[in-house]
C-alpha positions as CSV (number, residue, x, y, z in Angstrom):
1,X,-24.7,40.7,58.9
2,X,-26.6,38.5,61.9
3,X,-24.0,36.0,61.0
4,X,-20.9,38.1,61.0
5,X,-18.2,37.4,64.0
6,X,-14.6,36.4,63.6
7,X,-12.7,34.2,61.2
8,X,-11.6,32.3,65.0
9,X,-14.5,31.0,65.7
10,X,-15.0,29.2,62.5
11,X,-11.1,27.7,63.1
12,X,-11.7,26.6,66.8
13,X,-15.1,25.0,65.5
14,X,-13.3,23.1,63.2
15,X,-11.0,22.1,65.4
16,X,-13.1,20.9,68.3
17,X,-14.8,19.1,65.5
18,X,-11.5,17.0,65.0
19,X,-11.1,16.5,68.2
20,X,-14.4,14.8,69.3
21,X,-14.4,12.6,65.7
22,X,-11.5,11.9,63.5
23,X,-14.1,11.8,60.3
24,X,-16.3,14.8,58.7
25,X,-17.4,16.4,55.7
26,X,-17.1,19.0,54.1
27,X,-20.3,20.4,51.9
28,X,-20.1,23.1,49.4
29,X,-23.3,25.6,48.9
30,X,-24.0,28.3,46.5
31,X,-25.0,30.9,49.3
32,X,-23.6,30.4,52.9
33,X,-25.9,32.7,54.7
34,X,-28.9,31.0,53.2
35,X,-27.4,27.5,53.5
36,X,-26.9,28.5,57.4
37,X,-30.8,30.2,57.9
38,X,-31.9,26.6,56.2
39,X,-29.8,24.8,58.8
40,X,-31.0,26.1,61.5
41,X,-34.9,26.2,60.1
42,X,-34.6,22.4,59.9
43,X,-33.2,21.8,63.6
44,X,-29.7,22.3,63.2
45,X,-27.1,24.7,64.6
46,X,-24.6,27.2,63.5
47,X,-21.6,27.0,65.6
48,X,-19.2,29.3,63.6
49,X,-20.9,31.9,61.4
50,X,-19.4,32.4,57.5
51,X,-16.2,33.7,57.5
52,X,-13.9,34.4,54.5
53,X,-10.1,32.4,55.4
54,X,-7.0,32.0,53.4
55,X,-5.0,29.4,52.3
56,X,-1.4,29.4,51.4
57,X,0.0,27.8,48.4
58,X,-0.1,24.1,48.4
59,X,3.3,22.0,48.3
60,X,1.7,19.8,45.8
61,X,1.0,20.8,42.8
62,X,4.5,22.7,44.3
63,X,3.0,26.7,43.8
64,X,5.6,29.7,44.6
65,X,4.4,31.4,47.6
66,X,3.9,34.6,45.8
67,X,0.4,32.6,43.9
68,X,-2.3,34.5,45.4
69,X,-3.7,32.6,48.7
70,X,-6.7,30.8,48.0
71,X,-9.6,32.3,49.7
72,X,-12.8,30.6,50.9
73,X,-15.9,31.6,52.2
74,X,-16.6,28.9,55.1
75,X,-19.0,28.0,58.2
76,X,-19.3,25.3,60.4
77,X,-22.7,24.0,61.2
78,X,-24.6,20.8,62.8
79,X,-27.4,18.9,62.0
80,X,-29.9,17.6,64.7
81,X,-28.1,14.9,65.4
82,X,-24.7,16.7,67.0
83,X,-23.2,16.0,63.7
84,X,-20.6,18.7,62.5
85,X,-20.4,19.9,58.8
86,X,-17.6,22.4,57.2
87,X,-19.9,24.2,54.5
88,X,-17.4,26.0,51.8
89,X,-19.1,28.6,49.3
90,X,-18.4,28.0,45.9
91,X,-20.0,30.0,43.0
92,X,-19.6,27.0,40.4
93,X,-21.9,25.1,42.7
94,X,-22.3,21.3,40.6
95,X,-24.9,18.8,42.5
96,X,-22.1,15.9,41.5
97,X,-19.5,18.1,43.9
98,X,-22.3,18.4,46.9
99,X,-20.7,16.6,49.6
100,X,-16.5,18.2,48.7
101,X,-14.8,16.1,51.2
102,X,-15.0,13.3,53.2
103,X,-12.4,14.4,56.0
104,X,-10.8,11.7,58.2
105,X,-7.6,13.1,60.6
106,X,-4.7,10.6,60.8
107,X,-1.7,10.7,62.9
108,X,1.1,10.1,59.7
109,X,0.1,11.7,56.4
110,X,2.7,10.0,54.6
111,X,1.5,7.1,55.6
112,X,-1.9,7.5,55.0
113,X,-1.5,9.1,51.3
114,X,0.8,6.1,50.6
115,X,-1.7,3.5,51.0
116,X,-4.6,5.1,49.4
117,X,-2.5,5.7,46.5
118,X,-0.5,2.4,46.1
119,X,-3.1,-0.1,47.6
120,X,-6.4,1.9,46.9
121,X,-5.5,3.0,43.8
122,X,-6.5,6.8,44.4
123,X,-4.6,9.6,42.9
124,X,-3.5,12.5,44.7
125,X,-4.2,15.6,43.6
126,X,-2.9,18.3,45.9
127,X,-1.4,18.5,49.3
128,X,-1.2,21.9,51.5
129,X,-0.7,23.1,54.4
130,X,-4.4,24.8,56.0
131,X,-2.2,27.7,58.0
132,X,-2.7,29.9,59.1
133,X,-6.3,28.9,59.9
134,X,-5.6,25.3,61.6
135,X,-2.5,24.0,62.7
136,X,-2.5,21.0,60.2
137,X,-1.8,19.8,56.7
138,X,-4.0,18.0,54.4
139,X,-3.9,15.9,51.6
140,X,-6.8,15.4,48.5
141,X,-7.1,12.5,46.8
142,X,-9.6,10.6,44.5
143,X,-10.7,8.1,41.9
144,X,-11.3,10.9,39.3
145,X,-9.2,12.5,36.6
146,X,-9.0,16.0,39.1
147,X,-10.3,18.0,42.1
148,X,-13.4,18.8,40.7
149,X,-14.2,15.1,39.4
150,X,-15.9,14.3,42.5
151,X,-16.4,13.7,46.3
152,X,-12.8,13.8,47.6
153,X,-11.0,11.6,50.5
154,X,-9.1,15.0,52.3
155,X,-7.0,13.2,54.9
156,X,-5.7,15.7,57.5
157,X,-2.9,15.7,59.9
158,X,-2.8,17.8,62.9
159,X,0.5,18.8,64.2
160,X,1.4,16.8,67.4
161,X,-1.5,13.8,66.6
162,X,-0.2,10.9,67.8
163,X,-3.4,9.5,68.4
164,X,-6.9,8.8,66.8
165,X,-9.8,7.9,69.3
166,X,-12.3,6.5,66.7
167,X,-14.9,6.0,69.4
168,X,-16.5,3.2,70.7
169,X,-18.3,2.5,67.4
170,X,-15.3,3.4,64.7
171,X,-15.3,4.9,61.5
172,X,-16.3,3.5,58.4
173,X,-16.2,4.3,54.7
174,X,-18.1,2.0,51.8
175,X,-15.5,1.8,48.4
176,X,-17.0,0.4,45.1
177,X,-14.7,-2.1,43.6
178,X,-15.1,-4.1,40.7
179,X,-13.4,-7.0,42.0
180,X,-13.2,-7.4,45.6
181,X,-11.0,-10.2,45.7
182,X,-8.5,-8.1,43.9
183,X,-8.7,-5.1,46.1
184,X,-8.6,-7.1,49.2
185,X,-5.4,-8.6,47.8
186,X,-3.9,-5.6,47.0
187,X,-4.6,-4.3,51.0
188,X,-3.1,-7.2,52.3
189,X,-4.8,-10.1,54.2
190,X,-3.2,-9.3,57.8
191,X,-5.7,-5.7,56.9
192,X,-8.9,-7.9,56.7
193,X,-11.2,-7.0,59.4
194,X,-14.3,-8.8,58.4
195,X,-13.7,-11.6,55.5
196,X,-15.0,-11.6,52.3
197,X,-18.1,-12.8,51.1
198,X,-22.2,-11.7,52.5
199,X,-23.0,-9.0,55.4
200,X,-26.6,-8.4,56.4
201,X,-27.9,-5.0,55.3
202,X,-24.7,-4.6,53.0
203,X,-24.0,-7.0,50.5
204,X,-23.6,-10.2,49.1
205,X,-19.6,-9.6,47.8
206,X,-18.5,-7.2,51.1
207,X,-15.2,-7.4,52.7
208,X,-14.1,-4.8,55.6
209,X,-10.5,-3.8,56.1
210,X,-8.4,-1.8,57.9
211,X,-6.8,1.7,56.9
212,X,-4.4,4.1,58.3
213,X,-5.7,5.7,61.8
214,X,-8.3,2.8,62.3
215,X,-10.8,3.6,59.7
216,X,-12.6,0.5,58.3
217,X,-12.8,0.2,54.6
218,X,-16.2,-1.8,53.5
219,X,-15.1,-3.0,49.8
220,X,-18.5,-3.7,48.3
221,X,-18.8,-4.9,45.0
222,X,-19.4,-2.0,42.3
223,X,-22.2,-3.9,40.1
224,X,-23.9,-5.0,43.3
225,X,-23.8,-1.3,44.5
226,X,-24.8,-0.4,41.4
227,X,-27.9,-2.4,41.3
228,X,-28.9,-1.1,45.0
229,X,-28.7,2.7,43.8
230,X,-31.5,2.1,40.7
């Protein structure tokens, strides 16, 4: 294959990924190759050709470590702008499950998972650890009922991070809510970063706090939202 090279690059792309911006996604595609040839068609780059890894059992759901490991197909590509995107392979492919992840690194996963789940009112769905490809351990969480429900929030903790450099612009995520008040509350008003109430080019009911790691939360209200998308 013109793409075929070792499983290392793909885990050293990754990680230099992590290292230059503590949020990414992951994207899954029916065909990788193809997915990769259309990249780079349309001005992008491959920087770590498909690769097959493994993944060990996760801790939660707690799986024996005789389960067989889980193994994915996986790339690492940009698009023209510099930005860095995991691609995963997945046969199933469904257009809901596009965008798989929205990864953000943080420097305590307890922590973080804590908070999304308790103040956010995610659920988590699985935690595990990702070696032997990267040194780190991630966690998946969500609004929906499982994994495959939806785009998932994949926090990620890389051993010995004891620091997130968010850049000189941060890192933000938008979060429907169907009462901002209420989820603002919930946060905690020593979180608010921006106060509730109208923010040009977002919303009329907005409100930005502040997560684990320095990620900004934008709580925009879900009918508003709503509206916007028709």
């Amino acid at each position: 294959s013109e793409y075929a090279e070792s499983g290392a690059a793909v885990n050293a792309a990754v990680a230099q990924a992590r290292e230059e911006s503590p949020m990414g996604i992951t994207c899954a595609v029916a065909d990788l190759v193809e997915a990769c040839k259309a990249v780079v068609a349309n001005g992008g780059a491959v920087l770590a050709a498909p690769q097959v890894g493994t993944y060990m059992p996760s801790i939660i759901p707690d799986e024996p470590m005789d389960t067989p490991r889980l193994a994915i197909n996986r790339a690492v590509v940009s698009d023209p702008n510099g930005y860095t995107i995991e691609l995963h392979e997945t046969a199933d492919l469904k257009s809901e499950r596009a965008i798989k992840s929205l990864v953000y690194s943080v420097t305590d996963l307890e922590e973080a998972v804590e908070f999304y789940t308790e103040k956010m009112g995610m659920t988590l769905h699985r935690k595990r650890s990702l070696l032997p490809l990267e040194p780190a351990i991630a966690a998946f969480l969500s609004y929906g009922d499982s994994e495959e429900a939806g785009t998932l929030l994949e926090l990620r903790y890389n051993f010995g991070m004891k620091k997130i450099d968010v850049g000189p612009y941060g890192c933000q995520v938008a979060i429907a809510s169907s009462d901002v008040a209420k989820a603002v509350d919930m946060v905690g008003k020593d979180q608010v970063v921006l106060e509730q109430g109208e923010q040009e080019g977002v919303g009329s009911d907005v409100a930005t706090v502040d997560g684990p790691s320095g990620l900004h939360l934008i709580l925009i209200d879900e009918l508003e939202h709503t509206m916007a998308c028709l």
